[in-house]
Structures are given as structure tokens and as C-alpha cells.
Wavefront OBJ file of the C-alpha trace (Angstrom):
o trace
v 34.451 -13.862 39.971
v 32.297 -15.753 37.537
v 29.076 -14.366 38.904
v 30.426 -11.012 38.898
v 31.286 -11.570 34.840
v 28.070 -13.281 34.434
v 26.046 -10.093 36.060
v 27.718 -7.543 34.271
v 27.445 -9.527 31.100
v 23.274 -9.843 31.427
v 23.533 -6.024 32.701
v 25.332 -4.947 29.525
v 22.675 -6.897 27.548
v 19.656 -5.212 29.294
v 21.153 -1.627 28.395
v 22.003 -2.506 24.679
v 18.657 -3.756 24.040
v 17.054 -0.271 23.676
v 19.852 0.892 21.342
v 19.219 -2.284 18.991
v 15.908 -1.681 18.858
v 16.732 2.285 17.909
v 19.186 0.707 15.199
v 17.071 -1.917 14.022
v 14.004 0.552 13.474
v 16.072 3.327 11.457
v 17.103 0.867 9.205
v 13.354 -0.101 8.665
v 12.425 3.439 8.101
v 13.929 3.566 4.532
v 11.102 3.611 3.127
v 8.094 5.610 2.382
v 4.865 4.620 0.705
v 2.523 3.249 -1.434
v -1.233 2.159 -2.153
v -2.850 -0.221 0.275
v -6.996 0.624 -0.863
v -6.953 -0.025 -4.242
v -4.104 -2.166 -3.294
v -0.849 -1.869 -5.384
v 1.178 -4.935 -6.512
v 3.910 -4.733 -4.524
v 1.648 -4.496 -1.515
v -1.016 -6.781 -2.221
v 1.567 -9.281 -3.143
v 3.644 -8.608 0.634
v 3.799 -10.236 3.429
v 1.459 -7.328 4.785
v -1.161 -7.254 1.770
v -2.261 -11.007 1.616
v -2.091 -11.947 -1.663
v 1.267 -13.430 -1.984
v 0.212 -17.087 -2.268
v -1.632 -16.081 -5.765
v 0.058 -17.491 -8.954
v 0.341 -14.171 -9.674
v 1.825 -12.796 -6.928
v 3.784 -15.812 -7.116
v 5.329 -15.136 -10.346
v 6.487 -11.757 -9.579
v 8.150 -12.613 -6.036
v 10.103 -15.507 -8.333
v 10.799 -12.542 -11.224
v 12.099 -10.321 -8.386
v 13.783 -12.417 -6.364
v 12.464 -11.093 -3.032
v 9.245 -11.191 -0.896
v 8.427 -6.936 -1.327
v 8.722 -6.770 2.315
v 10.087 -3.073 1.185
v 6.415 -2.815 -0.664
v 6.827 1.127 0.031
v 10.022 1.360 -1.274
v 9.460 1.545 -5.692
v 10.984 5.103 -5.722
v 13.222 6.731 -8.176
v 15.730 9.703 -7.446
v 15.889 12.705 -10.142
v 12.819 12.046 -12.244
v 11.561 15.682 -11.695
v 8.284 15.446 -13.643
v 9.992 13.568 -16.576
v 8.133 10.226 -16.152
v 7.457 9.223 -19.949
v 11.072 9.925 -20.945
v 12.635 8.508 -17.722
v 10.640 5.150 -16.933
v 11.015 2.648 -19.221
v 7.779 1.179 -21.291
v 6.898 -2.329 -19.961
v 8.520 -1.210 -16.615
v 6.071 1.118 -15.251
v 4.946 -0.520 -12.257
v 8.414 -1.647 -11.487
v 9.543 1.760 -12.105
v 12.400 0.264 -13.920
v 14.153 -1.466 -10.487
v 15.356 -4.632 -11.061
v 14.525 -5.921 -7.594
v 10.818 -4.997 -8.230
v 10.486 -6.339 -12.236
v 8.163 -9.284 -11.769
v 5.527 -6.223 -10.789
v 5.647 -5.496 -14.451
v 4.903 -9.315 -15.236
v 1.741 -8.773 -18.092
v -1.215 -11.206 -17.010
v -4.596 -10.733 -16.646
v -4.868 -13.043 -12.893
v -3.483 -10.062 -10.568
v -5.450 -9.668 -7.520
v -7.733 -7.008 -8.346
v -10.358 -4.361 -6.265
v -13.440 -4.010 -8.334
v -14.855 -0.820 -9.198
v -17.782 1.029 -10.728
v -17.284 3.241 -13.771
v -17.982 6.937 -13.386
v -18.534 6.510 -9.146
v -16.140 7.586 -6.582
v -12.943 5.976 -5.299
v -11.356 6.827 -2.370
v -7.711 5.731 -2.057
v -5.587 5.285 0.958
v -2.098 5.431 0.265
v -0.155 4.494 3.233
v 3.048 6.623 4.134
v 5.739 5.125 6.281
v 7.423 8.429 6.597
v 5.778 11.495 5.428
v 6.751 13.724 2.474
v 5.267 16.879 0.814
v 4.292 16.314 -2.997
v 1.919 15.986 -5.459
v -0.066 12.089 -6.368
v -1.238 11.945 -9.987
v -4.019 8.861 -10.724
v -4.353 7.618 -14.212
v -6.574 4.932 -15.461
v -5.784 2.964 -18.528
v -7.256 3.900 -21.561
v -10.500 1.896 -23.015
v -9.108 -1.458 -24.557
v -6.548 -1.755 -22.536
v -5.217 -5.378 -22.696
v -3.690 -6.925 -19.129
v -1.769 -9.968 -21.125
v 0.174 -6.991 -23.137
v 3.196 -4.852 -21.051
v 1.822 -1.843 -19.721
v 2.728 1.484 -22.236
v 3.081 5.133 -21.444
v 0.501 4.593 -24.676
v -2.313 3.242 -22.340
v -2.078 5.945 -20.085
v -3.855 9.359 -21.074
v -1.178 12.347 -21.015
v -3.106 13.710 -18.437
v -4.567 12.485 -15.268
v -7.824 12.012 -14.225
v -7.081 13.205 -10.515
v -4.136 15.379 -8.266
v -3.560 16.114 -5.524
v -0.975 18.337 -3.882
v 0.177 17.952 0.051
v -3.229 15.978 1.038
v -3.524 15.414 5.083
v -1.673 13.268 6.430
v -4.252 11.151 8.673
v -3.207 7.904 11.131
v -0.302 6.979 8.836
v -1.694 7.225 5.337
v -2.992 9.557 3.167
v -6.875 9.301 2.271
v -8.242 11.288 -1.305
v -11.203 10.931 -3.558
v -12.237 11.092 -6.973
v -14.897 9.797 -9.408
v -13.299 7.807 -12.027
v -14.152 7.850 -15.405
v -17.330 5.875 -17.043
v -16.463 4.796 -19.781
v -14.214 1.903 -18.963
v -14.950 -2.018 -18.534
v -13.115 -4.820 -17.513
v -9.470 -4.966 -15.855
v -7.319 -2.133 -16.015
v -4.740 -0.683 -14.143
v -4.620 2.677 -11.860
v -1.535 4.242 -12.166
v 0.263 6.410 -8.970
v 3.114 8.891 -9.382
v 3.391 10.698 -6.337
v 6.286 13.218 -7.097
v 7.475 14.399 -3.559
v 8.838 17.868 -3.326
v 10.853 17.606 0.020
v 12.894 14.761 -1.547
v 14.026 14.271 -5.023
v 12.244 10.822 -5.389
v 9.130 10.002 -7.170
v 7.459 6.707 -6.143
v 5.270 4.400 -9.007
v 2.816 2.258 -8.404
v 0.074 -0.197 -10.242
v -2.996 -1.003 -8.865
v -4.696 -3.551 -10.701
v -8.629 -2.616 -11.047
v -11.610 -4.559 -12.111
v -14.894 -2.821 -13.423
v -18.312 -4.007 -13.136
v -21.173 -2.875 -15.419
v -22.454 -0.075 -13.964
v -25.433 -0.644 -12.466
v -28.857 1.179 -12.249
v -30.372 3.068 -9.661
v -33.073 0.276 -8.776
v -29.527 -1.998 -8.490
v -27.619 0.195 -6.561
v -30.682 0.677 -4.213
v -30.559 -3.260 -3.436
v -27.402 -3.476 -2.838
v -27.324 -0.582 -0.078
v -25.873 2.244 -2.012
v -23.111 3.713 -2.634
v -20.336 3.061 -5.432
v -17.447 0.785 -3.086
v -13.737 -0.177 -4.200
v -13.328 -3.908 -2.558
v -10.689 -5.628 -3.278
v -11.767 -9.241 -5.008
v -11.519 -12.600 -2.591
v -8.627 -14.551 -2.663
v -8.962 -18.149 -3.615
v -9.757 -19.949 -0.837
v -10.492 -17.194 1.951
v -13.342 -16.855 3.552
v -14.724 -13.419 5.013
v -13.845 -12.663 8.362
v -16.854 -11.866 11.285
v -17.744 -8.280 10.429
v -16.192 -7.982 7.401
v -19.612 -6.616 5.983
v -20.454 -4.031 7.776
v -16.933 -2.603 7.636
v -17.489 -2.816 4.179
v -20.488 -0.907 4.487
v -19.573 1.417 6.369
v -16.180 2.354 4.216
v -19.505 2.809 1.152
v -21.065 5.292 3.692
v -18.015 7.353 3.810
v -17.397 7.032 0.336
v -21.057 7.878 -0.600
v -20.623 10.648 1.803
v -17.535 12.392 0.343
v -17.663 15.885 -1.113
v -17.806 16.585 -5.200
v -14.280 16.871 -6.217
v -13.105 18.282 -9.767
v -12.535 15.428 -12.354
v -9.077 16.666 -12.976
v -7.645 18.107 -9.564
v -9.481 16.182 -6.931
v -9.789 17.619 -3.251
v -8.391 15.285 -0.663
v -11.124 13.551 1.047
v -11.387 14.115 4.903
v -11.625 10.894 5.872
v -9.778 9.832 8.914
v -9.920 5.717 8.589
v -6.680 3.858 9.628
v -4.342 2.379 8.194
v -5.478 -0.780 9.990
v -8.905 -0.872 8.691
v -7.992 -1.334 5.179
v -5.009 -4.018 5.436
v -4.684 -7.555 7.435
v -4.814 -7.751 11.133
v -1.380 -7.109 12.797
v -0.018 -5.757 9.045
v 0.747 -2.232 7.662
v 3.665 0.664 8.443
v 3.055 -0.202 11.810
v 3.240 -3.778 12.623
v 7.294 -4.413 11.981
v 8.240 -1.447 14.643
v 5.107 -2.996 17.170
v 6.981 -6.350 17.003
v 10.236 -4.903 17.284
v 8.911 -2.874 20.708
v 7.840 -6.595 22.085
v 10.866 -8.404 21.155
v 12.722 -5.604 22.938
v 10.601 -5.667 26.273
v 10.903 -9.447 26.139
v 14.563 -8.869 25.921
v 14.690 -6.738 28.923
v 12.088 -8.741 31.147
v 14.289 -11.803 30.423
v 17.314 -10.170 31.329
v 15.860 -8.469 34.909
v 14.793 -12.049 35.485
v 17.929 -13.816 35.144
v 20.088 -11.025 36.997
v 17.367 -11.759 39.889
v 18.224 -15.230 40.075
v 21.959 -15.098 39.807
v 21.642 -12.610 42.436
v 19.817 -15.306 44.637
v 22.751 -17.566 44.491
l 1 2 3 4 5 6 7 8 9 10 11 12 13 14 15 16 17 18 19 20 21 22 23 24 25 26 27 28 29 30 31 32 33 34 35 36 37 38 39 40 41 42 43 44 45 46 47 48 49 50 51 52 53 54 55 56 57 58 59 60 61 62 63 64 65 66 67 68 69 70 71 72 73 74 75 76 77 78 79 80 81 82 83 84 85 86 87 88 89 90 91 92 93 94 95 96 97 98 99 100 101 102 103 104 105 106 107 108 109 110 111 112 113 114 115 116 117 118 119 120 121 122 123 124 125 126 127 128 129 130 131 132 133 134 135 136 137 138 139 140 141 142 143 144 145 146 147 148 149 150 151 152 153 154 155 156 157 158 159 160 161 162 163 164 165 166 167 168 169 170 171 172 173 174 175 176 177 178 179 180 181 182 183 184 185 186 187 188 189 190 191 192 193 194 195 196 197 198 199 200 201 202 203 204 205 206 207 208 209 210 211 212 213 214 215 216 217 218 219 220 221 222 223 224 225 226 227 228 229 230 231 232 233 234 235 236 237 238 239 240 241 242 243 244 245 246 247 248 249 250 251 252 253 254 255 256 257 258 259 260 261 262 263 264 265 266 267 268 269 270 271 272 273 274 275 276 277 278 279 280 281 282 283 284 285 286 287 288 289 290 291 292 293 294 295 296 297 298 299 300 301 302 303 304 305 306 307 308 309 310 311
């Protein structure tokens, strides 16, 4: 009688383990995107985005009160366009949550990507699930100062870049534009995608870094090409390879096709994901380790039904 119980118990627990793993992966599916190349605040300072043991990053997770495991998830319901009179000043990258305020936190030591004025950037904005919509890209304005809280007043009232409905390529969407030359220094870059098959519109702040621009003879020693990479975190040390890949993302930047300073064309570059976040990180990785805890689940069970069977 017991073994009977026992077998139909581990039996009931083998079949169940699919449907958790169904549950537990809708739940995770709540959200929906953001920034990972230049990397935006909530990401960078993620588990997934690497930068979460910088004071900064620090700071903000102790502002928020969470980790921004949901780095994909600064969305707003209703906005419709209205931006400026909806979102708060001080609270733009936030987008006026409360459980994402410390991104708003004004300090000039966020982890940055540098940049070159007046070159191209190509941005890969990860989507966790797809939507239809429009991304807007502003740059703050000349002077802008990182110790003050960011302003609709910093931002020009237009963008500098759109893009409407871009590909969707290996989880993310991938679109380029040349920035403008005349800024120095940090600033931020500034993401409203408005979605049109939901009512949300998602904010984010990626904080940039710009390098005087350098001359042709410069450019030509360091191998060409104007690159966004993301500055080194204190401490790390560049994995094998991570130069060439680097190279190779200036080729395809290099590479892309003139796009119109305001409306952009989305770039057809098909780069995962993967390439431009951590190893094992990005939309992927939760689901991946939810697939092997469920086939561990199920080997474990088949085993132990085997043996109880033997007895």
C-alpha cells in the first residue's frame, strides 16, 4: 500500500512538472523591453546587465527597493503621445514608478557606453515580447549637467531619430542613427517607444559618454569606424575575444546605410541578443533555466519511480 502511494505520488509529480514550468514562464512574460547596447539603467544595473555592484547602481537598487530583475518592465498605460505633460520632471527615467525611482538618482558615476559626436550608433533594444510602435531617441541638450535631475528642459522637443515597427531580429530590435556633433561629455539618451498594439509606452535612460571627436589620421589608427562600448567596470578585466567582437560590431556599424537625422531607417543588422549582454543573461536566460530545472525535475522523478519499482 505504501509503495503504491509512494508511486503515484512521484508519478503525479513527473506530470505537474511541465504545467509549473508553463505557469512559472507566463508569469515571467510580463514584461516587454528595453535598451541593452547603449545599455539603459535599469538593465545595466540587473542581474543580467553587470553593473549592479557599481555605487551607482548600488544606490538606485537601495532607492528602489528591488534588484530590476523586471529591467524590461518601466512602462506606463494611457500616455498616448503626452509624455511632457504625463511624466513627471526629475522622474523621467523612472517614468514616474515608484519601484523604479532610484533610476532617476542625479550623479554623474552611472555606468556609461562612450560615444563619438556626429558618428553612428546602432542600438539594440531587446524585446521580451514583441509589440508594434514607434521608438523616439533624444540626446540631452549641450550643457547638460548629470549631478542635476533630468528635465523635459534638457531634452530637445523633437528627436533626433524614429523609428516605426523596426524588424524584429533574434529577440531584439537593432536601428541606427548618427547622433549629433555637437555634444561633449556625459549625457543621457532618452527612449520612448510608444507601442501601438498596447496602450503602454516604455522610458528609458541610457547614460552616454562622449569622446572628442577624433580626426581621420586617429580614427585610421584605431581601425575605423565610430563604436558605442560600454565603459569597463571597476575591476573587470576583458574577456578572451572581447576585441575582435568589438571590432567586428564597428564593421557593422561602419557598414550601415545613411539614415535621415530625424527619422532613421532601422538598421538590418541581425546580431543577437547574446552578443551584446553577459554570458548566460538576456530575455532568454530565465525561461533556459526554467527548461533545465524542469528536465531535472522529470529525470529525478523517472529515476526514483525506477527504483521503488525494483523493490
Amino acid at each position: 500500500m505504501t509503495r503504491t502511494t509512494t508511486r503515484l505520488r512521484v508519478a503525479g509529480a513527473i506530470a505537474a512538472a511541465p504545467l509549473l514550468l508553463l505557469s512559472w514562464a507566463a508569469g515571467s512574460a510580463r514584461a516587454h523591453g528595453a535598451p541593452t547596447s547603449p545599455a539603459s539603467r535599469a538593465y545595466g544595473c540587473s542581474p543580467s546587465g553587470g553593473s549592479a555592484a557599481t555605487a551607482a547602481c548600488r544606490a538606485a537598487i537601495a532607492a528602489s527597493g528591488q534588484n530590476f530583475v523586471a529591467w524590461d518592465d518601466v512602462r506606463v498605460a494611457g500616455v498616448n503621445g503626452r509624455d511632457r505633460q504625463v511624466i513627471p520632471d526629475g522622474r523621467l527615467c523612472s517614468g514616474g514608478l515608484p519601484a523604479y525611482k532610484g533610476l532617476d538618482l542625479a550623479r554623474a558615476d552611472w555606468p556609461a557606453t562612450e560615444l563619438t559626436p556626429g558618428a553612428r550608433v546602432t542600438m539594440t533594444y531587446a524585446a521580451t515580447i514583441a509589440h508594434s510602435g514607434t521608438f523616439r531617441l533624444y540626446l540631452t541638450k549641450p550643457g547638460y549637467d548629470p549631478a542635476k535631475p533630468l528635465t523635459w528642459s534638457e531634452l530637445p522637443a523633437q528627436p533626433f531619430a524614429e523609428f516605426k515597427d523596426p524588424p524584429l531580429t533574434n529577440g531584439a530590435y537593432h536601428f541606427s542613427a548618427v547622433l549629433p556633433a555637437d555634444r561633449t561629455g556625459r549625457q543621457v539618451l532618452y527612449t520612448v517607444w510608444q507601442t501601438s498594439s498596447t496602450p503602454d509606452t516604455y522610458y528609458s535612460c541610457s547614460d552616454v559618454v562622449f569622446a572628442a571627436k577624433k580626426t581621420p589620421k586617429e580614427e585610421a589608427a584605431k581601425g575605423g569606424g565610430a563604436t558605442a562600448s560600454t565603459t569597463p567596470r571597476p575591476g573587470s578585466t576583458p574577456a578572451p575575444g572581447a576585441s575582435a567582437s568589438a571590432s567586428a560590431r564597428a564593421r557593422r556599424t561602419a557598414a550601415a546605410p545613411p539614415v535621415s537625422p530625424r527619422t532613421g531607417t532601422a538598421a538590418a543588422d541581425s546580431t543577437p541578443v547574446a552578443s551584446d549582454t553577459d554570458p548566460g543573461s538576456g530575455p532568454s536566460a530565465p525561461l533556459l533555466a526554467g527548461g533545465a530545472a524542469a528536465v531535472l525535475v522529470l529525470t529525478g522523478g523517472a529515476a526514483l519511480a525506477l527504483r521503488l519499482r525494483r523493490r
